[in-house]
N, C-alpha and C positions, 0 to 999 in steps of 0.2 A: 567823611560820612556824617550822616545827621540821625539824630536820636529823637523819633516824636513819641512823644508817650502822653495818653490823656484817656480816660475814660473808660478802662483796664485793657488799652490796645496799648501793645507798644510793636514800633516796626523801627527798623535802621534803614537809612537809604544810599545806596550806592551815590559817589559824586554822579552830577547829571541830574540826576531824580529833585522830587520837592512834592513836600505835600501838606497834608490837614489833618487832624483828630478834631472833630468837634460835635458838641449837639444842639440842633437846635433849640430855642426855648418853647417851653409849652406855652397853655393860654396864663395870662394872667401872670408870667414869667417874667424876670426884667433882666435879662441878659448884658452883662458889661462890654461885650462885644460890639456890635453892628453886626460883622462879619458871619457873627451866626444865623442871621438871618429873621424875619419877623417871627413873632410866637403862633403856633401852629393851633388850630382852632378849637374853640371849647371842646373837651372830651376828648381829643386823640394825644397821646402820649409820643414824644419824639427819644428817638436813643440815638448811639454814635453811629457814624459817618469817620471812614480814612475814605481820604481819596488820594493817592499820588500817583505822580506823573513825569515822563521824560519833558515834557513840556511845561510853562510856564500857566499855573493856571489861573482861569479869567478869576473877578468876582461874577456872582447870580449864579450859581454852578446849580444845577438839579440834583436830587438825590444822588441818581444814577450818573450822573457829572454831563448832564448833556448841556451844551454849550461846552464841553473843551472836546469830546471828540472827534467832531467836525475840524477840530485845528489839528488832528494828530498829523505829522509828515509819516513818511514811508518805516523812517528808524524808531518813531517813536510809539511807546506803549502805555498806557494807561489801567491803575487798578482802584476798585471801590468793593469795600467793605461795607455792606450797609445792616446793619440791627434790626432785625423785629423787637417785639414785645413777649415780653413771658408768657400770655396766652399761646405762642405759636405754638410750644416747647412739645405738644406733640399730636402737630400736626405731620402726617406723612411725608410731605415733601421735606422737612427738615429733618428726616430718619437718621440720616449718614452723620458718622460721627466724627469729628476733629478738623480743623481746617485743612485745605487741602495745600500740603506742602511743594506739592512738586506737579504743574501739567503737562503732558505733552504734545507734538505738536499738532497728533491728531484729533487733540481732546476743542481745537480752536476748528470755527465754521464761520464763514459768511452769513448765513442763515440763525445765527445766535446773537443778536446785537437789539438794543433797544429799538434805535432809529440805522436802518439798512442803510451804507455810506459803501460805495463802490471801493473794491480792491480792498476794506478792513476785513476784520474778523474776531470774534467773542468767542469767548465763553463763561456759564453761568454753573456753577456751583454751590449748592444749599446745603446747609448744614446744623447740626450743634455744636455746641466746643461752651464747656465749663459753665454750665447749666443757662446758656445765651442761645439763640436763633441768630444766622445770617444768610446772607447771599453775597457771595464769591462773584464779580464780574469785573472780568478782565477784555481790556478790546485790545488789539493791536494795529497801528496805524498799516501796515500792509501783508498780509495772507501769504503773497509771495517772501516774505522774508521774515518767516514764522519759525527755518532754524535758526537764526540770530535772534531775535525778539524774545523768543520762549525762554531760555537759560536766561537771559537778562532778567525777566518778570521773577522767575524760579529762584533768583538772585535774593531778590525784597518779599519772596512770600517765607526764605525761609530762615529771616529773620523775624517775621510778624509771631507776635504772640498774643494769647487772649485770657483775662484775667476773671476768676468769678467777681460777680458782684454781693453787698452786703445790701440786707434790708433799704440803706439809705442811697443806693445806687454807687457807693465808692467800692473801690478791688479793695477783698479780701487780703490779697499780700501786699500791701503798701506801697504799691508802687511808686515810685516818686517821678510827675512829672518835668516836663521842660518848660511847662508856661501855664498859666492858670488854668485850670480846670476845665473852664467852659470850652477853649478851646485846644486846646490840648501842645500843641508845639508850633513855634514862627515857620512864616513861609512867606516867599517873596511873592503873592497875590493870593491872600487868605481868600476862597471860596466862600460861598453860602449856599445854601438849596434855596427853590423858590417855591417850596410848598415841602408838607409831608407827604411819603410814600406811606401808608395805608395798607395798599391794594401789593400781592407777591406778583410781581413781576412773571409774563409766558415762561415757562422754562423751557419751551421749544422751540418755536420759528422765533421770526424777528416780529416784532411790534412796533406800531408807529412813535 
């Protein structure tokens, strides 16, 4: 098992799995990374990003990890975590409270996915948890095999946890990471986004 802890997420991952805590840097930011990705453009604020995966993930990853879900196979599944901004905190769609530990298998759709990919299936979940905004999106590389896949995902969300943050953006409980800050824990093909997300994502059909 591996332990990623960075930027008050921390998750465990089952052997098989691999993934990322990171954020990217803002404008004006000098990131000791690469892998975080360029600084995101005057005025927009970036926050943390988990992405993991049964899969090996590319670098240039998008927010929403596009570029690795096109590689999912049939067995594998993928998860992201992705941060708003404190202004969300009370917006309606972020009503529901605590992450969501346990999906099942009716809660996954074809019809739930960023980019519509034959035979997968999503699902989107928004929330708060410990005075943070996120979005819950889970794909699975195949729909027909969403009783095996779901308890495996069910597996790493319910070890995911989420930490307040202080004034200065560190967790209030001390968490102690596994790798410097910025990125939060190793992974054998450290991701990046290739822009910031901004804009909340349809939380109902698929979008291009």
């Amino acid at each position: 098992m591996t332990d990623l802890t960075a930027h008050g997420i921390e998750v465990t991952l089952p052997s098989g799995w691999e993934g990322r805590v990171f954020r990217r840097p803002s404008a004006g930011e000098v990131s000791a990374f690469a892998d975080d990705g360029p600084p995101a453009p005057e005025g927009e604020t970036t926050h943390a990003v988990l992405h993991v995966s049964t899969i090996a993930l590319p670098p240039g990853l998008g927010d929403f990890a596009s570029g690795a879900v096109d590689k999912l196979g049939p067995d594998d599944a993928l998860i992201v975590l992705f941060e708003y901004g404190p202004a969300s905190i009370d917006q309606p769609l972020f009503k529901a409270e605590g992450l969501p530990k346990v999906l099942a298998e009716g809660d996954f759709s074809p019809n739930v996915l960023q980019r519509a990919i034959r035979g997968q299936a999503g699902v989107q979940r928004f929330f708060h948890d410990s005075g943070r905004t996120f979005c819950l999106y889970v794909v699975l590389g195949s729909f027909a095999n969403r009783r095996r896949l779901v308890p495996a995902v069910n597996e790493v969300l319910a070890t995911l946890t989420i930490d307040q943050l202080d004034a200065t953006g560190e967790p209030t409980m001390g968490s102690t990471t596994t790798a410097p800050p910025t990125t939060g824990a190793p992974t054998t093909a450290a991701p990046t986004t290739t822009g910031p997300t901004t804009t909340i994502p349809d939380s109902g059909g698929s979008t291009p």
